[in-house]
N, CA and C atoms as a LAMMPS dump frame, in Angstrom:
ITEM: TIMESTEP
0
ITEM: NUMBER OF ATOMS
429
ITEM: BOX BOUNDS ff ff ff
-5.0000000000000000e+02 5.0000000000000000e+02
-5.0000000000000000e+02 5.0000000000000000e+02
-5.0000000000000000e+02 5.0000000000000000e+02
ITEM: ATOMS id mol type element x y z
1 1 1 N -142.266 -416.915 -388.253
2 1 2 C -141.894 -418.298 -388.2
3 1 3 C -140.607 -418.511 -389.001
4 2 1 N -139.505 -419.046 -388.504
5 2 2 C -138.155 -419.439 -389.014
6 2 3 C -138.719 -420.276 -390.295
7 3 1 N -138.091 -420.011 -391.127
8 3 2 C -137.958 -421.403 -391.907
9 3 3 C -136.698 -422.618 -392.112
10 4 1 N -137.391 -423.914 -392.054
11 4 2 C -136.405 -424.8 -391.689
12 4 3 C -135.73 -425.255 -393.061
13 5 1 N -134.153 -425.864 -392.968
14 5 2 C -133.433 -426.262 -394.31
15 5 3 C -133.966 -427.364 -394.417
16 6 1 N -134.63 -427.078 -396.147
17 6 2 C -134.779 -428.288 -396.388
18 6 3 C -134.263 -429.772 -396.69
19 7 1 N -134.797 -431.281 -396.36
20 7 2 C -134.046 -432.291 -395.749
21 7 3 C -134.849 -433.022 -397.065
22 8 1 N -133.591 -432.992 -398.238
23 8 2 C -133.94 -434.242 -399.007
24 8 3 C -134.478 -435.582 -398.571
25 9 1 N -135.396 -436.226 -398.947
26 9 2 C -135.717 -437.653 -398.474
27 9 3 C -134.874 -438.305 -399.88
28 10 1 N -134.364 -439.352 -399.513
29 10 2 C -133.415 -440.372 -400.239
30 10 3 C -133.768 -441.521 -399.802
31 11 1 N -134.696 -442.236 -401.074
32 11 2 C -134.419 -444.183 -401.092
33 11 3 C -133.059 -444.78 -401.288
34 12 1 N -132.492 -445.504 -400.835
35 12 2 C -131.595 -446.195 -400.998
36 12 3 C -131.57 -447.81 -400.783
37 13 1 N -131.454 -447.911 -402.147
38 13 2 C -131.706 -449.797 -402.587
39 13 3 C -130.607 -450.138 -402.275
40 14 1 N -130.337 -451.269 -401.433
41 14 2 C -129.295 -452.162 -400.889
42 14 3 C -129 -453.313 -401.378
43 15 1 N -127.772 -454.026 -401.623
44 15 2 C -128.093 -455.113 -401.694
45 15 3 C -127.248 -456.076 -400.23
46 16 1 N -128.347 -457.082 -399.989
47 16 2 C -128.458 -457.808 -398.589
48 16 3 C -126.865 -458.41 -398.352
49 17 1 N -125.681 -458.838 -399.509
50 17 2 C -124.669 -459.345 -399.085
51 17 3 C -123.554 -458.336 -398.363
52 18 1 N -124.001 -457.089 -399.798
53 18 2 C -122.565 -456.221 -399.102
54 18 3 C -122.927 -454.793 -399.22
55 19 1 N -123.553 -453.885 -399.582
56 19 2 C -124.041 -452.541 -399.251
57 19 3 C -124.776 -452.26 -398.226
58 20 1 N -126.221 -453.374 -397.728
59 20 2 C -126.776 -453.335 -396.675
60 20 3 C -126.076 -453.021 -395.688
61 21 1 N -124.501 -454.231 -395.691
62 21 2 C -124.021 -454.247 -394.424
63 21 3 C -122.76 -452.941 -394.299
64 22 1 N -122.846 -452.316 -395.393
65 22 2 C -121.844 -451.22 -395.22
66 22 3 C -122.772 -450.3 -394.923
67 23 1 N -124.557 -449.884 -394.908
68 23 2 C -125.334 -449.154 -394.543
69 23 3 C -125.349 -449.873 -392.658
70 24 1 N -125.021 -450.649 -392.638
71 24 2 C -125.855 -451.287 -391.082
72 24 3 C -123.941 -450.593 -390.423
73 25 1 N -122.801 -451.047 -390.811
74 25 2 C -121.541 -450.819 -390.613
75 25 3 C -121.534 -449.268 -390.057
76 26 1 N -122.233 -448.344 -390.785
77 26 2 C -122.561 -447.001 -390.422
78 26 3 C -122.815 -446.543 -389.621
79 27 1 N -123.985 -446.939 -389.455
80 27 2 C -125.046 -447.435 -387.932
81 27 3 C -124.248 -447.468 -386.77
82 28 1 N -123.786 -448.869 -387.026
83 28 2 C -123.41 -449.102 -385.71
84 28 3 C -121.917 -448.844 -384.602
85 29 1 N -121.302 -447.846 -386.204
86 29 2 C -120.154 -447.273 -385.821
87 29 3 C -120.52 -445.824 -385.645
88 30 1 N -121.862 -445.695 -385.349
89 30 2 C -122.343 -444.114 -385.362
90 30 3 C -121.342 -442.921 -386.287
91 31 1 N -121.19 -443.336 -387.374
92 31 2 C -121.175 -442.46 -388.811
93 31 3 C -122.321 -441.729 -388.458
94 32 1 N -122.29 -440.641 -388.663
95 32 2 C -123.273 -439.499 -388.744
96 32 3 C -123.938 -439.298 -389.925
97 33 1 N -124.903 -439.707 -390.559
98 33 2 C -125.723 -439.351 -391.851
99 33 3 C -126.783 -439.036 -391.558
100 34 1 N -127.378 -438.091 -392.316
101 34 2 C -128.868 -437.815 -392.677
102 34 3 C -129.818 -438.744 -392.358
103 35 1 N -130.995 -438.363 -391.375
104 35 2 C -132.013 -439.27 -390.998
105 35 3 C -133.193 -439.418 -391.949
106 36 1 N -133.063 -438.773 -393.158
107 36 2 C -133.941 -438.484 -393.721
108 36 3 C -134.189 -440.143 -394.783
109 37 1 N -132.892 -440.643 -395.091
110 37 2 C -132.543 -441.582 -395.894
111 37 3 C -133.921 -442.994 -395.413
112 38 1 N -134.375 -443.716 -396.499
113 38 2 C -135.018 -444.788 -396.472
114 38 3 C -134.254 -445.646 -397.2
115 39 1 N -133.446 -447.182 -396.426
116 39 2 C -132.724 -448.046 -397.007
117 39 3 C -134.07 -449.316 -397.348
118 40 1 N -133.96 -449.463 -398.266
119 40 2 C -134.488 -450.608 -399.061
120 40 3 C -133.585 -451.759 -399.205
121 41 1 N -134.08 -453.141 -397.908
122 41 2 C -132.781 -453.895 -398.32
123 41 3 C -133.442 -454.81 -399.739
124 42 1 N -133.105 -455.446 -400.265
125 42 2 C -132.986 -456.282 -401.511
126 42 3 C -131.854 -457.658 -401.297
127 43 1 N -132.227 -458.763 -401.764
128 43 2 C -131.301 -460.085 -401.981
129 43 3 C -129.961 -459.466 -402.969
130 44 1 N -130.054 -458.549 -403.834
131 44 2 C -129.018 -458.015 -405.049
132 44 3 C -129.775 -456.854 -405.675
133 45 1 N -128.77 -456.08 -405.784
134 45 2 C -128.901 -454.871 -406.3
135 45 3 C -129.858 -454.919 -407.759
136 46 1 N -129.234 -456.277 -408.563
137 46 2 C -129.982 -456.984 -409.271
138 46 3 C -131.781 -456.864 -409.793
139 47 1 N -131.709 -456.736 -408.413
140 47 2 C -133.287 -457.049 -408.231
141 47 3 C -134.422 -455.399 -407.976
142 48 1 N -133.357 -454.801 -408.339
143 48 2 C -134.013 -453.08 -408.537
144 48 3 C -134.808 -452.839 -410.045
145 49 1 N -135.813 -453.092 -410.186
146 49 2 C -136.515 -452.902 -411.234
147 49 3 C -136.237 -451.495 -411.369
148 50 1 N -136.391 -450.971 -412.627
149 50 2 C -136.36 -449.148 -413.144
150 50 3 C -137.871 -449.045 -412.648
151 51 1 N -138.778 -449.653 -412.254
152 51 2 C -140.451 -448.8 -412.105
153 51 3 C -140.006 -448.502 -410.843
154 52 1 N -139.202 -449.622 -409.776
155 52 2 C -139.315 -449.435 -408.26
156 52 3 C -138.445 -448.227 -408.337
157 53 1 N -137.855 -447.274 -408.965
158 53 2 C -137.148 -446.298 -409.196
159 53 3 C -138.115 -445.217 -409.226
160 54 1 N -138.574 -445.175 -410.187
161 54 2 C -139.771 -444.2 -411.184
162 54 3 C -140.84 -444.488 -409.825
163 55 1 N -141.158 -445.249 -409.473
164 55 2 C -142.351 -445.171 -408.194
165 55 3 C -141.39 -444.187 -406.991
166 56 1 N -140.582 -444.846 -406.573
167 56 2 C -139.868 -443.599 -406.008
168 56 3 C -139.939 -442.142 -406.162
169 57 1 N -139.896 -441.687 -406.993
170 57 2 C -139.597 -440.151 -407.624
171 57 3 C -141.15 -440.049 -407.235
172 58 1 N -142.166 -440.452 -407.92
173 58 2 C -143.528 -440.952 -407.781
174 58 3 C -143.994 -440.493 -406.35
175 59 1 N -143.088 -441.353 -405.589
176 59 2 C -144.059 -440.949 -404.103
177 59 3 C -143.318 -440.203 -403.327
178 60 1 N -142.768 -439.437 -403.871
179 60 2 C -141.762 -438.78 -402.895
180 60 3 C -140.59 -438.284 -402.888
181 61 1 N -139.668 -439.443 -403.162
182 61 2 C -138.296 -439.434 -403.088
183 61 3 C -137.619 -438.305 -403.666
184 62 1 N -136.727 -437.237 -403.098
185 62 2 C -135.876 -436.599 -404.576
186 62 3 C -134.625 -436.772 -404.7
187 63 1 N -134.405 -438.476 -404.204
188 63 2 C -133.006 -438.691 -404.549
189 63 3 C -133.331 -440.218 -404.423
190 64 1 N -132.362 -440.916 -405.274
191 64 2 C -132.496 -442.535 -405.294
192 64 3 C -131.314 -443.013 -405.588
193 65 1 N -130.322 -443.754 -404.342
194 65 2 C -129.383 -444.018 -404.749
195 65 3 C -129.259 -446.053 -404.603
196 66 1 N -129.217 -446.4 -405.194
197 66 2 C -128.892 -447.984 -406.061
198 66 3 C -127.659 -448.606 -405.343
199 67 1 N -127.311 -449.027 -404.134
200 67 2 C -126.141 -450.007 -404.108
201 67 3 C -125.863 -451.393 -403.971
202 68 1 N -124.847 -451.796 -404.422
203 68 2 C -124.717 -453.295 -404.477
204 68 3 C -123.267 -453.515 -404.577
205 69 1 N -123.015 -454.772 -404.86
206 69 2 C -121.24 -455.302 -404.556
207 69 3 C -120.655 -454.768 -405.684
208 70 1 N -119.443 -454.706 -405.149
209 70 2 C -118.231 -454.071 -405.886
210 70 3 C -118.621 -455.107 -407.507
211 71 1 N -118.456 -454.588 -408.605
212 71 2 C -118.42 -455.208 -409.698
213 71 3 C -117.457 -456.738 -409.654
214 72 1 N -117.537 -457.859 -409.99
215 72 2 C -117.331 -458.754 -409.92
216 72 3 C -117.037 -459.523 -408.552
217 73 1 N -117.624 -458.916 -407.981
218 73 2 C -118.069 -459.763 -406.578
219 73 3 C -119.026 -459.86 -405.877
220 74 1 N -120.236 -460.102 -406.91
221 74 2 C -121.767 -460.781 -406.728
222 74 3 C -121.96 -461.758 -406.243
223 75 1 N -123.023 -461.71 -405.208
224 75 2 C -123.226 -463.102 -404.889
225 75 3 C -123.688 -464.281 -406.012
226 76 1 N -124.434 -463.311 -406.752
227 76 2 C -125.388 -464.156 -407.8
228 76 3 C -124.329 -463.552 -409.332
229 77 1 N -123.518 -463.88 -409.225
230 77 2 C -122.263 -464.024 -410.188
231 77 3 C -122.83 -462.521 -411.009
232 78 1 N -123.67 -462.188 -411.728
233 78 2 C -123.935 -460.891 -412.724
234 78 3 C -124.641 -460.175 -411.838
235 79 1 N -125.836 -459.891 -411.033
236 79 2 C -126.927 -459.336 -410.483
237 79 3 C -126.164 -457.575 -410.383
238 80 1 N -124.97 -457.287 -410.401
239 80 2 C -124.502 -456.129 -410.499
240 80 3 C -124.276 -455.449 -411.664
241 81 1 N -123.689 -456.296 -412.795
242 81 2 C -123.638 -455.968 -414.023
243 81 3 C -125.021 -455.562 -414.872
244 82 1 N -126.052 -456.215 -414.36
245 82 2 C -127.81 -455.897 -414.802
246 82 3 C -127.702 -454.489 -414.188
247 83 1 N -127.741 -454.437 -412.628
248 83 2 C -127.889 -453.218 -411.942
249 83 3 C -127.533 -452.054 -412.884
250 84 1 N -125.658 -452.287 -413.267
251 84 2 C -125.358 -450.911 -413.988
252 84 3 C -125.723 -450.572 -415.543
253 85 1 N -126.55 -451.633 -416.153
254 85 2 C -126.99 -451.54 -417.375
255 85 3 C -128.191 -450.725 -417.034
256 86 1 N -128.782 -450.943 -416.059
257 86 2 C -130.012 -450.41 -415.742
258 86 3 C -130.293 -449.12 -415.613
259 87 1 N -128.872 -449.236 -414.818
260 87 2 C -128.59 -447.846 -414.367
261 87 3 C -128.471 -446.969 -415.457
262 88 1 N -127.732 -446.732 -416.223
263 88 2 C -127.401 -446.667 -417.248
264 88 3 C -128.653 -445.784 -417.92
265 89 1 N -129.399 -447.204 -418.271
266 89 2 C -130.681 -446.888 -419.216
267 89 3 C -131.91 -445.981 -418.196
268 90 1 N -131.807 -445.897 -416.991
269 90 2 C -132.743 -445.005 -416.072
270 90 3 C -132.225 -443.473 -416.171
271 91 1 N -130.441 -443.224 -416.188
272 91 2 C -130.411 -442.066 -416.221
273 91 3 C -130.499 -441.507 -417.546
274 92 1 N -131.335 -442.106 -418.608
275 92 2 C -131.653 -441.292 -419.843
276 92 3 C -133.143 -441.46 -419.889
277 93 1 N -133.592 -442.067 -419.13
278 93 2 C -134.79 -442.268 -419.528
279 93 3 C -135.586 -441.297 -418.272
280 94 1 N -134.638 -440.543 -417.056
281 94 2 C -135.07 -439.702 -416.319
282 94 3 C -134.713 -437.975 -416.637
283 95 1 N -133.803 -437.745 -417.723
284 95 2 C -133.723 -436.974 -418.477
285 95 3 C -134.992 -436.635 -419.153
286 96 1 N -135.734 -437.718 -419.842
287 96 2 C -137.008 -436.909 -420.672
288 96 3 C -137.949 -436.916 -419.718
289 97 1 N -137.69 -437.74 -418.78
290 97 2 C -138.56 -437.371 -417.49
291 97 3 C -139.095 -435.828 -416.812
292 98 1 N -137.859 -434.878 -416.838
293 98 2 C -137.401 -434.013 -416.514
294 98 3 C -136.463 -433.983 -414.993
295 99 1 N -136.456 -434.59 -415.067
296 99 2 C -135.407 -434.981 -413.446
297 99 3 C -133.895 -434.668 -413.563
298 100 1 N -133.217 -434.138 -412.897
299 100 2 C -132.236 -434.118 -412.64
300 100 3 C -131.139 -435.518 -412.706
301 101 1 N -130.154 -435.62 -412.903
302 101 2 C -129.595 -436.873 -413.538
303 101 3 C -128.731 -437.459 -411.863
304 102 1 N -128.544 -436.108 -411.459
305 102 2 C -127.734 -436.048 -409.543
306 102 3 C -128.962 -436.779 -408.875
307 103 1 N -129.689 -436.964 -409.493
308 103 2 C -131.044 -437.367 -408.524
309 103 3 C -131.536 -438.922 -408.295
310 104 1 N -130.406 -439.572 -408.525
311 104 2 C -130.503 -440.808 -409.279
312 104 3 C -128.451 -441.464 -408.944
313 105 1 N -127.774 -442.062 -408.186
314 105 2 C -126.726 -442.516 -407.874
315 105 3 C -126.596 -444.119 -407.57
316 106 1 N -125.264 -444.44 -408.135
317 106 2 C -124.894 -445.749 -408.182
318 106 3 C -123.389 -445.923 -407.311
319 107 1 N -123.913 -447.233 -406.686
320 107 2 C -122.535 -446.826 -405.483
321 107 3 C -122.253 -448.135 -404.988
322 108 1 N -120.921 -448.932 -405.248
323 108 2 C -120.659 -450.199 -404.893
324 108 3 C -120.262 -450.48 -403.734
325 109 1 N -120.206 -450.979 -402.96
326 109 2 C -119.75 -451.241 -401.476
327 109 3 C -119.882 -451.866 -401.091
328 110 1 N -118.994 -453.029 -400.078
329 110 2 C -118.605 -454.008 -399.798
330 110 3 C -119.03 -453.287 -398.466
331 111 1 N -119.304 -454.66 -397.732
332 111 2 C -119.723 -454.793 -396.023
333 111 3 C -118.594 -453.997 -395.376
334 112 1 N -117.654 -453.937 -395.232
335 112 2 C -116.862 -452.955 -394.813
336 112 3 C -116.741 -451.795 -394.882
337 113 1 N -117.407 -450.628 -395.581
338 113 2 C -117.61 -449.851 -396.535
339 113 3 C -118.305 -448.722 -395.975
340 114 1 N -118.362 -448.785 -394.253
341 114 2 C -119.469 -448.301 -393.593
342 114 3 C -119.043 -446.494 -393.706
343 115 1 N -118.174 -446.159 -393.687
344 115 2 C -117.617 -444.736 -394.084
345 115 3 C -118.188 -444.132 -395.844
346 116 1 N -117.263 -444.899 -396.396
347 116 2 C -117.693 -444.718 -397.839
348 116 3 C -118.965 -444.701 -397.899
349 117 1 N -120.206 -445.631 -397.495
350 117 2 C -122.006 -445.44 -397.509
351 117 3 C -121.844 -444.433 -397.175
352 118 1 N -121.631 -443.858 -395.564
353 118 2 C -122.309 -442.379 -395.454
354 118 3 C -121.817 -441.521 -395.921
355 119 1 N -120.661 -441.516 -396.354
356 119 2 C -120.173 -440.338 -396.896
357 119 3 C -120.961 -440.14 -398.42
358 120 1 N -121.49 -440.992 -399.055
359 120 2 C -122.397 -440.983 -400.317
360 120 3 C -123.128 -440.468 -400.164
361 121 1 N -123.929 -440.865 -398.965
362 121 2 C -125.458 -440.271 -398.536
363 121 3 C -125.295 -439 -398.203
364 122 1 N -124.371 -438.374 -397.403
365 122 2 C -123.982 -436.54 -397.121
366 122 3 C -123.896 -436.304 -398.342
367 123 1 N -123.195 -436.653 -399.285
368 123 2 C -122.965 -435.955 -400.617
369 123 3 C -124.088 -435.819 -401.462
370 124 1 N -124.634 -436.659 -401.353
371 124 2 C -125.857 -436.908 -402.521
372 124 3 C -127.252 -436.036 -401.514
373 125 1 N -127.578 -436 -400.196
374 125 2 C -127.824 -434.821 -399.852
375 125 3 C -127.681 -433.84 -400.195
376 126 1 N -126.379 -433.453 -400.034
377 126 2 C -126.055 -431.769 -400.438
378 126 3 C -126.161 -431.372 -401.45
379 127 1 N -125.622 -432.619 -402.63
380 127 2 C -126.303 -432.111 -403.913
381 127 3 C -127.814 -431.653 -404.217
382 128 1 N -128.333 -432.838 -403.613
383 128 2 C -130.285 -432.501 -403.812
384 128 3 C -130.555 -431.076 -403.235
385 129 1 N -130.016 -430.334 -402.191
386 129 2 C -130.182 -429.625 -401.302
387 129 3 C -130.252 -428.199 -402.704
388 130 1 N -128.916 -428.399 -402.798
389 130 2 C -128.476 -427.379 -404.156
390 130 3 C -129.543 -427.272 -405.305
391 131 1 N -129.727 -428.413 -406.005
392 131 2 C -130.787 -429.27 -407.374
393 131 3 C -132.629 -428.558 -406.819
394 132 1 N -132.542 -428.751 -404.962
395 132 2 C -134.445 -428.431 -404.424
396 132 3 C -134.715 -430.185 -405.038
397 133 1 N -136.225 -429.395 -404.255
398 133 2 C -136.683 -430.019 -404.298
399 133 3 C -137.541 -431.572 -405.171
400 134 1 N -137.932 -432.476 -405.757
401 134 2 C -138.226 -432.965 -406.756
402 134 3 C -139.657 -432.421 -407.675
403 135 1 N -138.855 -432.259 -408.869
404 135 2 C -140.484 -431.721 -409.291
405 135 3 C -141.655 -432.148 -410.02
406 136 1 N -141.209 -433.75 -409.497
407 136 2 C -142.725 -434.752 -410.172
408 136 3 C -143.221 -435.047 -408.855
409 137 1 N -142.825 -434.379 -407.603
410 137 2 C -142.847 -434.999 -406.333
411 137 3 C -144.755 -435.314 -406.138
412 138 1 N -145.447 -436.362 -405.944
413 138 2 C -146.835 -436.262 -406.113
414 138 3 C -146.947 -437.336 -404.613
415 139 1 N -145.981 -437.15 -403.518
416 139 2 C -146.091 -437.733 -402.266
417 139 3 C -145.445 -437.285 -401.071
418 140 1 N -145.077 -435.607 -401.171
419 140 2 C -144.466 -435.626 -400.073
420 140 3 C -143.189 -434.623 -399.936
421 141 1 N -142.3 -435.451 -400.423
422 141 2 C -140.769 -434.67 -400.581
423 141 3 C -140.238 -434.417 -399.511
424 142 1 N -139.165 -433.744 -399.338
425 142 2 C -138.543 -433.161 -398.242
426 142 3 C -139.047 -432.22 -397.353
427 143 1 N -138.487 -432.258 -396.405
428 143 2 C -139.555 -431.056 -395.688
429 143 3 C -138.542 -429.723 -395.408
């Protein structure tokens, strides 16, 4: 029996004004990315709790990448500036985790942006690809 390359699964938190639509921009300009990806849309990036992160890794995921509007062009005036504090404080707090720090990405993008999304998502693939599999994985993982 061949064995098949393994296909990181990746959450990716959106936010609904302007990353969603640079994930949907992708789509519908048939950008070629990884099918493996699960987009999570969200009102603001804002609104990404660190557990809905940590549940991620949790059920599966071995990659979680966070996007929302370009820094000072929130809908909800800060909801991005929280995001990268967050961010911030998740990639140390997934360090004593034991997780990989590549395993975990922050990525701003405006509705136009539909290149730049997938080209994140190939990259942050290939990295996981390199990194394997997740190793708190207790739902699944890549296949």
């Amino acid at each position: 029996m061949k064995q098949t390359e393994y296909t990181p699964n990746i959450v990716a938190f959106t936010c609904n004004w302007c990353s969603y639509g640079s994930a949907d921009l992708a789509g519908i300009s048939r950008i070629q990315y990884p099918p493996s990806v699960k987009v999570v849309r969200l009102m603001c990036s804002g609104r990404v709790d660190p557990l809905m992160v940590i549940e991620s890794f949790k059920n599966g995921a071995d990659g979680v990448m966070v996007t929302g509007c370009h820094l000072g062009d929130c809908h909800y005036s800060t909801g991005n500036y929280r995001t990268k504090a967050r961010f911030e404080a998740l990639q140390k707090a997934m360090k004593l985790m034991g997780l990989h720090p590549d395993r975990l990405r922050l990525l701003w993008a405006s509705a136009s942006e539909g290149q730049q999304w997938a080209e994140a998502i190939i990259d942050m693939t290939e990295r996981l690809r390199e990194i394997g599999p997740n190793p708190i994985n207790n739902g699944g993982g890549g296949k």
